[in-house]
C-alpha positions in Angstrom: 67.1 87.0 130.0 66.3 90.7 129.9 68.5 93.3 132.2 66.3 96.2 133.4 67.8 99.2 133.1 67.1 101.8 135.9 65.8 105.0 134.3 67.3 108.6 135.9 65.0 110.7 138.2 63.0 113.0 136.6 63.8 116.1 139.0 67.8 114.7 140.3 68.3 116.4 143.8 69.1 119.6 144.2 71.2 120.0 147.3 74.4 117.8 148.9 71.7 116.8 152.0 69.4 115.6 150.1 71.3 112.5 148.7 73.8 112.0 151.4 72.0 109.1 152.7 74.5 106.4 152.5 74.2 102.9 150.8 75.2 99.5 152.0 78.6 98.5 150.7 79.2 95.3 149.5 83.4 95.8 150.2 83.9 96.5 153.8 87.2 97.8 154.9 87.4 94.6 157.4 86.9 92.3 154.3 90.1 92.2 152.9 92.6 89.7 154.5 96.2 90.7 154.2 96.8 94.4 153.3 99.1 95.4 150.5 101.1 97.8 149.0 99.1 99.4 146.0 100.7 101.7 143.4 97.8 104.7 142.0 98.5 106.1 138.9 97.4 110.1 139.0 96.6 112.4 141.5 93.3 113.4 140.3 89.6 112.9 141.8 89.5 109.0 141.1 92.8 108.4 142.1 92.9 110.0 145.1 89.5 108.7 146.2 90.8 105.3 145.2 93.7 105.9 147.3 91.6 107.0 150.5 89.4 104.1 150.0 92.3 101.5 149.8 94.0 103.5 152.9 90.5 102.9 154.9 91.0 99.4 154.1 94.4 98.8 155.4 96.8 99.3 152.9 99.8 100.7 152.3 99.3 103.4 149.1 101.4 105.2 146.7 100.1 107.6 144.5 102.2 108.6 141.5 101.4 112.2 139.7 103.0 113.5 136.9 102.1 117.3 137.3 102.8 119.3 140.4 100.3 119.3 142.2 96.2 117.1 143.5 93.5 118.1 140.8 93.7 116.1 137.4 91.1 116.9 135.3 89.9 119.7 138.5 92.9 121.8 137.7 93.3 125.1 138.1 96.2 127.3 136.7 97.8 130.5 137.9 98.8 132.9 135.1 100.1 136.7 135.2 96.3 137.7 134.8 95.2 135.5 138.0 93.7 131.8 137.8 91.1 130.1 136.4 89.8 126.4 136.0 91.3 125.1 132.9 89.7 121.5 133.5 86.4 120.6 134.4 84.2 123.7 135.3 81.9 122.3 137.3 80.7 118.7 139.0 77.2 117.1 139.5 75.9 114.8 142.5 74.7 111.8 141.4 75.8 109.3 143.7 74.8 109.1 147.3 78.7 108.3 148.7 79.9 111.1 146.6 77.2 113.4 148.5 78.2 112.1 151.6 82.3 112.4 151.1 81.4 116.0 149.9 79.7 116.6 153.1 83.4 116.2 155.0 84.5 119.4 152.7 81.5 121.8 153.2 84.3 124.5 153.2 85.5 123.6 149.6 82.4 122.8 147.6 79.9 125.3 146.6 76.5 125.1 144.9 77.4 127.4 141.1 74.9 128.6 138.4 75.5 129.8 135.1 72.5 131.6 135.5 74.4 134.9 134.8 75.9 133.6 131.4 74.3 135.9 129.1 75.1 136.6 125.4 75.0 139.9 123.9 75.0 141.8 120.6 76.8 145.0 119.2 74.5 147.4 120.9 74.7 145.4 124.2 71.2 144.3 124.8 70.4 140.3 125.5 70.2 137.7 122.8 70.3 134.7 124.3 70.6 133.3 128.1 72.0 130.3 129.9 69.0 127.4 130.1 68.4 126.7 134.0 70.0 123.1 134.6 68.4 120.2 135.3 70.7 119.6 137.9 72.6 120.9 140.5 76.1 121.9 140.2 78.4 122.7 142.4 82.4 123.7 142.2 85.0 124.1 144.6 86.8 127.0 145.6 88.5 128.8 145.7 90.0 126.6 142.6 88.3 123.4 141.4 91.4 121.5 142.7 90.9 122.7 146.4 88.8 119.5 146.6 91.2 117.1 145.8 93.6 119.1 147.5 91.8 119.0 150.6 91.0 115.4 149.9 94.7 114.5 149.4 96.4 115.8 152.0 96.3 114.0 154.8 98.1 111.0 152.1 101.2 114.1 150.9 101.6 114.6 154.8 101.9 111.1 154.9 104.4 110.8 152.3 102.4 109.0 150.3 102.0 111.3 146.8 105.0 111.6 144.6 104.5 114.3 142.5 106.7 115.2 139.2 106.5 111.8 139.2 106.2 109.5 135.8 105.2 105.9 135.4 106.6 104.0 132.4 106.3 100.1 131.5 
């Protein structure tokens, strides 16, 4: 028996609307019988997600971060200088759910171009330029963790994040 694979669009959207159309789940929050308590290990995108998800569902959650704050790999740090994103610089849309959770934040995520990278020689003028990319990306702001941030809050209000927190065998 041969799997098909599905090949990528050609031309992936290039704005949030335009794949926000959600899909059918096959997990729906009134499936699950008797709600538990369920330990998530990290604070970042996919564990906070996971532990909105799981909430949504009807259980009880505790998320367990080692670092200080939300943000993971979507971290940002604060130096003498000012900040900067010393993790993932930017995220793609490729999933419909993702567009539509992003759609909740419009005040955190922003379409980003590195259109304006440009290199230079010695004298100044233009040697080379960032390629256009093939798809959109977007970032948050005014740090790359103000998404998971926003995302996570309602579950620190709830007591539900320990930070400084770590998990051992």
């Amino acid at each position: 028996m041969t799997k098909k694979t599905k090949k990528p669009a050609a031309h992936p959207p290039a704005t949030l609307a335009e794949v926000a159309t959600p899909r059918a789940s096959k997990i729906s929050a009134t499936s699950v019988t008797a709600p538990r308590h369920i330990a998530v290990v990290g604070a970042g995108i996919a564990g906070i997600t996971c532990a909105r998800t799981l909430v949504r569902a009807g259980h009880t959650v505790t998320v367990f971060e080692k670092s200080r704050g939300a943000g993971g790999r979507m971290s940002c740090r604060n130096t003498e200088f000012g900040s900067f994103d010393h993790g993932a610089q930017y995220f793609t849309v490729r999933d419909a759910r993702f567009a539509l959770a992003l759609s909740t934040s419009p005040s955190v995520v922003r379409p980003w171009s590195a259109n304006a990278v440009r290199i230079l020689d010695e004298a100044g003028r233009v040697v080379a330029a960032a390629k256009p990319a093939l798809e959109a990306h977007y970032v948050a702001a005014p740090g790359m963790n103000a998404l998971v941030k926003h995302w996570s809050q309602p579950l620190v209000d709830a007591g539900q994040v320990l930070f400084e927190t770590q998990v051992s065998r």
